[in-house]
C-alpha positions in Angstrom: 108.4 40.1 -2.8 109.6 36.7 -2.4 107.6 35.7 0.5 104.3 36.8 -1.4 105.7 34.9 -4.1 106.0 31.8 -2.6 102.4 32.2 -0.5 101.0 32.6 -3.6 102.4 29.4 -5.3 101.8 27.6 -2.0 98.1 28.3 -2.4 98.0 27.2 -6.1 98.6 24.2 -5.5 97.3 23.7 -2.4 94.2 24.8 -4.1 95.1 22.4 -7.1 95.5 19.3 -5.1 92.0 20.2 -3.3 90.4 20.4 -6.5 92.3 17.3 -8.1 91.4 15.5 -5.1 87.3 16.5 -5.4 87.2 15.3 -9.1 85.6 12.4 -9.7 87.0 10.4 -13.1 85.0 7.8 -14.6 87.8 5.5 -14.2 88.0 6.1 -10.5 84.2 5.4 -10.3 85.0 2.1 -12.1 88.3 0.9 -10.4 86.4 1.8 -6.8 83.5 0.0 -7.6 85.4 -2.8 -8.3 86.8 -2.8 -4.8 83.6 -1.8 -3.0 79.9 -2.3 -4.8 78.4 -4.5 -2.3 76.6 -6.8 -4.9 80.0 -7.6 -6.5 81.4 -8.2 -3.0 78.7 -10.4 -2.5 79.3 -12.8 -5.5 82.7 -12.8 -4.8 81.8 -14.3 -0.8 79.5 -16.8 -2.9 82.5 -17.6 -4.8 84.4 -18.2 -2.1 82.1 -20.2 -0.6 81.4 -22.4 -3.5 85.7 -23.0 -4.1 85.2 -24.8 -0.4 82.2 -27.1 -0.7 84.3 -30.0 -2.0 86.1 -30.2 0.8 82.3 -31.3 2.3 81.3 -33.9 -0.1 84.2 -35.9 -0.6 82.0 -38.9 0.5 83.8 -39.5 3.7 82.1 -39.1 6.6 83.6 -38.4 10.5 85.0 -42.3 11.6 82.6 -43.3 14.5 84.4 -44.9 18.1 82.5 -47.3 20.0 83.2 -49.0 22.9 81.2 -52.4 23.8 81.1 -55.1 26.2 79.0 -57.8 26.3 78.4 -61.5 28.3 78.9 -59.1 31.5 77.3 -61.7 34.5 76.2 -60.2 38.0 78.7 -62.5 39.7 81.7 -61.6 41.4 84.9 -59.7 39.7 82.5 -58.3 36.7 82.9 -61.0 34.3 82.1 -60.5 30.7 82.3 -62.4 27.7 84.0 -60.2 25.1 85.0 -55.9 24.7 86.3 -53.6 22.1 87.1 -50.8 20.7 85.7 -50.0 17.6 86.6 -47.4 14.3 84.1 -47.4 11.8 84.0 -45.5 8.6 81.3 -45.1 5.6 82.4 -44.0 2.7 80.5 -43.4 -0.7 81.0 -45.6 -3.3 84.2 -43.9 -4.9 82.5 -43.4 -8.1 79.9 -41.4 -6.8 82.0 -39.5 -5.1 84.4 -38.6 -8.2 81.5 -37.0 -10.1 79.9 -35.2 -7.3 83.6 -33.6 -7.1 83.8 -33.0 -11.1 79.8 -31.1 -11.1 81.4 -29.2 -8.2 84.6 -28.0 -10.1 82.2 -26.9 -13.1 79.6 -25.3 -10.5 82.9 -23.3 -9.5 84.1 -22.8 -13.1 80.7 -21.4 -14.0 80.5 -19.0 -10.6 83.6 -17.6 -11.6 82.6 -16.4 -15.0 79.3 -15.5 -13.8 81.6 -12.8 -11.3 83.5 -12.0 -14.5 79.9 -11.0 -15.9 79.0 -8.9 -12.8 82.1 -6.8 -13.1 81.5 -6.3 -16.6 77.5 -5.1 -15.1 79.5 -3.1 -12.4 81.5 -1.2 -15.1 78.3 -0.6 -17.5 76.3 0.7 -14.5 79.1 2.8 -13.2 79.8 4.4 -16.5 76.1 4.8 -17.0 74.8 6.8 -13.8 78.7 9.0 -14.8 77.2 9.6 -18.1 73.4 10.5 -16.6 75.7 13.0 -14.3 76.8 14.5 -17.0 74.0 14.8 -19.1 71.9 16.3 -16.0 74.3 19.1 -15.8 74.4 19.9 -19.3 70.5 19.6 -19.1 71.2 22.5 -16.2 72.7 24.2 -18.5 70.4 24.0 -21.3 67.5 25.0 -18.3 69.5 27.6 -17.2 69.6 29.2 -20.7 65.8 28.3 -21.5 64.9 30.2 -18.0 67.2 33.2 -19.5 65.0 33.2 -23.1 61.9 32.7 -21.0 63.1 36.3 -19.3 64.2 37.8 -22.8 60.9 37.0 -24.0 59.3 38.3 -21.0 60.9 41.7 -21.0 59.8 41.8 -24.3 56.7 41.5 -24.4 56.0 43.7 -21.2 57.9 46.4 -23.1 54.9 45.8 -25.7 52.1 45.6 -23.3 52.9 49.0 -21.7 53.3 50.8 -24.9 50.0 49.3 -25.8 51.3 46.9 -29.3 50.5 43.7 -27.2 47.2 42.4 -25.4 47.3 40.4 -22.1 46.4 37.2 -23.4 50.2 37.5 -24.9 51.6 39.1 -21.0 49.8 36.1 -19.4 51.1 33.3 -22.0 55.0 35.4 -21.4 54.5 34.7 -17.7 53.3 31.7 -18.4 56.4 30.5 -19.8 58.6 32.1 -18.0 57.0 29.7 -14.7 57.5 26.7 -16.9 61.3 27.7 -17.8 61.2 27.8 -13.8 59.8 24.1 -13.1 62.0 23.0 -15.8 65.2 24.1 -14.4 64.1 23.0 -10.7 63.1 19.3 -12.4 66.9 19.4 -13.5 68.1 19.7 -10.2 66.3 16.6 -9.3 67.6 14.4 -12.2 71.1 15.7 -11.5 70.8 14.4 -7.6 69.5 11.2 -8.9 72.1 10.4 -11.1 74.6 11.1 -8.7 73.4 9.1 -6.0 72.4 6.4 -8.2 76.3 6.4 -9.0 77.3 6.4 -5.3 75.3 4.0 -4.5 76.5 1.7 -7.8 80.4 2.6 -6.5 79.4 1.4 -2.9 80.9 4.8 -1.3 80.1 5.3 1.9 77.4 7.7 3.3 80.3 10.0 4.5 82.0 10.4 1.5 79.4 11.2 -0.9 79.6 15.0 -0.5 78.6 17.8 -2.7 82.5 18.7 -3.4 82.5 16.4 -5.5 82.5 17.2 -9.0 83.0 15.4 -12.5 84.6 15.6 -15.3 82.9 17.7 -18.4 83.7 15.6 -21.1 83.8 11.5 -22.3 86.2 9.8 -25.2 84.4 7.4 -27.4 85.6 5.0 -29.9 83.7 4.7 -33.1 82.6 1.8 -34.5 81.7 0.0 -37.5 79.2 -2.6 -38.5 81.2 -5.3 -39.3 82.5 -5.1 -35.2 78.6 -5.8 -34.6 78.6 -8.5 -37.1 81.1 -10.7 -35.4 80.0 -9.7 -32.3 76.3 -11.1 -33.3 78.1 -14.7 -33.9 80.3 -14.8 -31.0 79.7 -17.0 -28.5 82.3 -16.0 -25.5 80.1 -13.5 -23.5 81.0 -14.8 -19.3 76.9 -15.6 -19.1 77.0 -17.7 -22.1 80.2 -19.7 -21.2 79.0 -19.9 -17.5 76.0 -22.0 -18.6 78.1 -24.2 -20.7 80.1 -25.4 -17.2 76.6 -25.8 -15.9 75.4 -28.2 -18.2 78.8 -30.2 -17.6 78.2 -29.6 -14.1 74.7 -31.1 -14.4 76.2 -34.2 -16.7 78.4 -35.1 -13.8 75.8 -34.7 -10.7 73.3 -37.2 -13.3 76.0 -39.4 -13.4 76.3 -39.2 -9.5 72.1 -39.7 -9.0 72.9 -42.8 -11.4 75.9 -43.9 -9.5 73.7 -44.0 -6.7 72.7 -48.0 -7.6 76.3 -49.0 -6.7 76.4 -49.7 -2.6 78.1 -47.4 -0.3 80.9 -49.3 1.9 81.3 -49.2 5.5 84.6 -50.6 7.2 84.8 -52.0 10.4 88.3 -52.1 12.8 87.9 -54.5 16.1 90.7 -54.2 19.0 88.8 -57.3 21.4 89.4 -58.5 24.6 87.7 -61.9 24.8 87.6 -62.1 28.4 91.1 -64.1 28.4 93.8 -62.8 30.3 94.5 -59.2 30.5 94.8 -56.7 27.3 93.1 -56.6 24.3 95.1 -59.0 22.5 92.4 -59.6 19.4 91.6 -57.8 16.2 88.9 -57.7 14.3 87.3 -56.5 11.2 84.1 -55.9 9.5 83.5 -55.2 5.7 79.6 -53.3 5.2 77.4 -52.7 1.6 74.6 -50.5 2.1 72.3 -51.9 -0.7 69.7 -49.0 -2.5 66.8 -51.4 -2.1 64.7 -48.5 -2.4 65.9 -47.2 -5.7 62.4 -46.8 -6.9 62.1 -43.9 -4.5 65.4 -41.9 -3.1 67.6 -43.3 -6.4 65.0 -42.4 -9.1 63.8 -39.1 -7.8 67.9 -37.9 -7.8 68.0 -39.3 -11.5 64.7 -37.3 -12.6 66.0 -34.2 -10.7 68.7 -34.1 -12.1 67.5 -35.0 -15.6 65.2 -31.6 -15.2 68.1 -29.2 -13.7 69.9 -30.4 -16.9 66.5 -29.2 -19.0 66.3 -26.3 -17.0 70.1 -25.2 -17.8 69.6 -26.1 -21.5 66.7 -23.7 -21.9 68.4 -21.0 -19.4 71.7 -21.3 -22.3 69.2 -20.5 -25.5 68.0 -17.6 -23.3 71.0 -16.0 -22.3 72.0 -16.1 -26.1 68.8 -14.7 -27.2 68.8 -12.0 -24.4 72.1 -11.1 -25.4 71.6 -10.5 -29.3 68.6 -8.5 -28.6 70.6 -5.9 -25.8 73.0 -6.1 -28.8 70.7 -5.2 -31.7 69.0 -2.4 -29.3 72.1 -1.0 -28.6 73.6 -1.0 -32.2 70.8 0.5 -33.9 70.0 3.4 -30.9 74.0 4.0 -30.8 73.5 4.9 -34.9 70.3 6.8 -34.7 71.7 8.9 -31.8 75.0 9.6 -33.8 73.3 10.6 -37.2 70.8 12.9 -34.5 74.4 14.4 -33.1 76.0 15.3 -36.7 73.1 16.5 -38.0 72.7 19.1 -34.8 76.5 19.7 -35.3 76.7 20.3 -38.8 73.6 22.0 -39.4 71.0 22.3 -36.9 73.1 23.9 -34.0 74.1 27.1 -36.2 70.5 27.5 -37.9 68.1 27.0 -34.6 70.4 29.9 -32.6 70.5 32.2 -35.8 66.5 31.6 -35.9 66.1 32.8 -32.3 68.0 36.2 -32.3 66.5 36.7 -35.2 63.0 36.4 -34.2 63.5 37.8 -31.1 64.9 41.0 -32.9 61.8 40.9 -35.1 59.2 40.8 -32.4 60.9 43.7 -31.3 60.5 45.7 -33.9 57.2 44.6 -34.2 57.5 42.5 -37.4 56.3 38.8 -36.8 54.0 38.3 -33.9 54.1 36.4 -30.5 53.4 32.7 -31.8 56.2 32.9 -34.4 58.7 34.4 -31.9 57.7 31.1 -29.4 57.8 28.8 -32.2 62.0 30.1 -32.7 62.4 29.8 -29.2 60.5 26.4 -29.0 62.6 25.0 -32.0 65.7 26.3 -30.5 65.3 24.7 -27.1 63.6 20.9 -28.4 66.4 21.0 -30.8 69.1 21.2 -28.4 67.6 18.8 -25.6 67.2 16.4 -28.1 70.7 16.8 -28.8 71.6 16.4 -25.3 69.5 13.4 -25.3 70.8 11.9 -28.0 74.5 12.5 -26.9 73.5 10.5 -23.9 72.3 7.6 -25.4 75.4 7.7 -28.1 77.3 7.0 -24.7 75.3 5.0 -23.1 74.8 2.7 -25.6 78.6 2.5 -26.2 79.1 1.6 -22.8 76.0 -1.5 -23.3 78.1 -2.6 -26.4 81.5 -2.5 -24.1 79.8 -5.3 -22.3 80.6 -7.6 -25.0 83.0 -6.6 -26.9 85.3 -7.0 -24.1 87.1 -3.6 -24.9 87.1 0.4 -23.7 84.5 2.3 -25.8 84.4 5.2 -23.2 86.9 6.8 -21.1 
């Protein structure tokens, strides 16, 4: 007794722990596609890349050594005049260099929020395709249970036809819809695959690991909110895009600064270790102080100061239509998250009950022989929209909820 005993608990949670490891949370999705989307990884290597560039334009370039000898004669013992060994260096004017660093620490700045606002992308996307999953197997559901009153009616009416109280014109419109119930619930198995890929492939998980164990959870949490949220979101001005373009217009102040700098000379020092042909050694030094003068400013200086004039333009206008862009996702999603909630209470608290009661009924009455055919599909047809549209509207509830998380910078499903 006590070895089945223990089997048998064995198995539980062997079985558990097979199970718990096939589910698929939303927060898993999100934490892994923070680790592993291949977009975000991406951004992060530009990132990376970006943090280093200073280290390239500090306006010092690689020292140059020359050696040179000159006055040699063609006479015995290879007599020359002078050699040396020479260390030359150019450096930008120091100026320049400062604010070519300075635009660089901004371009950096501005990278790192626009990763910030990829992550934040990730997570809406993630949460998205979940919530698509979700509604596709509900939308199964719903299918599976339209194929079932396509049947019911079916049998009905057959039951009709052979006892001679329905025509064939109502048979062939039966069969008709029970083909249709058919498509429908093979069209849902196509919108379920493409949700769930669409979130594999939005996690970054490997072609290996996207198996058909895998299964998700049934329901979502949402937090409610209330207009005046909305309101101050409308007038906030800390969304990651927003503030990234704000370090890019400092960036672009400091790289006009540079183009303008660009007047001032460059310097180029000179070291000299000489050997002036007397005695042995190189017993001289030497040095040598260089300006390279922009004597062509009209061309190479100006063009600098007018590009970067226009990058500056071109930022300013990208800022106003970031801001623009984002009130608009915010004013879509705020008034589509109310319409689909007043569409969900008024199913649940009214609808739901009424469109079921409605069906039985008339499907009891056809029966009997008491309404006809079109008043039986009209039930049916009420009973079925009115649920999908449900279903549809609970998706967009969540999905704009998770378009809103975006910037309000908080949970508003789990």
């Amino acid at each position: 007794m006590n070895k089945i005993y223990y089997l048998t608990l064995f198995l539980f949670i062997v079985s558990f722990t097979l199970k718990a490891q096939d589910e698929l949370t939303i927060k898993d999705a999100v934490n892994y596609a923070l680790d592993q989307n291949t977009k975000l990884q991406q951004m992060r290597a530009v990132l990376k890349q970006k943090e280093n560039t200073w280290r390239t334009e500090t306006g010092i370039s690689a020292p140059e050594i020359s050696y040179f000898k000159e006055g040699i004669g063609s006479g015995p013992g290879d007599i020359f005049d002078e050699k040396r060994v020479t260390v030359s260096q150019e450096i930008d004017f120091p100026l320049t260099a400062a604010y070519r660093l300075k635009g660089i620490s901004e371009e950096v700045k501005a990278l790192e929020l626009e990763v910030k606002s990829i992550e934040n992308e990730i997570k809406a996307e993630v949460k998205s395709y979940y919530i698509e999953v979700l509604y596709a197997n509900y939308l199964q559901r719903s299918r599976q249970n339209q194929l079932k009153l396509a049947q019911e009616l079916y049998n009905a009416v057959f039951t009709k036809f052979e006892t001679g109280m329905a025509n064939g014109i109502d048979l062939t419109n039966a069969e008709l819809r029970l083909e249709e119930a058919k498509n429908d619930l093979d069209q849902s198995e196509w919108i379920l695959h493409k949700a769930r890929y669409g979130l594999f492939f939005s996690m970054g998980l490997p072609e290996e690991e996207q198996l058909y164990s895998i299964t998700f959870s049934d329901t979502l949490m949402a937090t409610k909110l209330e207009i005046p949220q909305i309101e101050a979101l409308l007038k906030q001005k800390d969304h990651p895009r927003y503030l990234a373009t704000q370090h890019e217009l400092q960036a672009t102040g400091f790289f006009l600064k540079e183009a303008k700098s660009n007047y001032l000379p460059d310097l180029n020092l000179s070291l000299y270790k000489q050997n002036l042909g007397i005695g042995d050694g190189y017993n001289f030094k030497g040095f040598e102080i260089g300006l390279r003068i922009p004597i062509w400013f009209p061309f190479e200086q100006r063009g600098k100061i007018n590009m970067a004039t226009a990058r500056r333009e071109e930022i300013t206008w990208k800022q106003k239509e970031i801001s623009l862009e984002i009130k608009k996702q915010i004013e879509y999603a705020w008034h589509n998250y109310e319409v689909s909630r007043s569409i969900i209470n008024r199913y649940n608290n009214t609808m739901k009950e009424k469109a079921s009661h409605l069906q039985n009924l008339s499907l009891r009455a056809y029966q009997l022989g008491e309404i006809d055919l079109l008043n039986l599909l009209t039930a049916q047809q009420t009973y079925l929209s009115s649920e999908q549209r449900y279903l549809e509207s609970l998706r967009d509830y969540y999905l704009q909820l998770v378009v809103l998380e975006k910037y309000l910078g908080q949970e508003l499903v789990y």
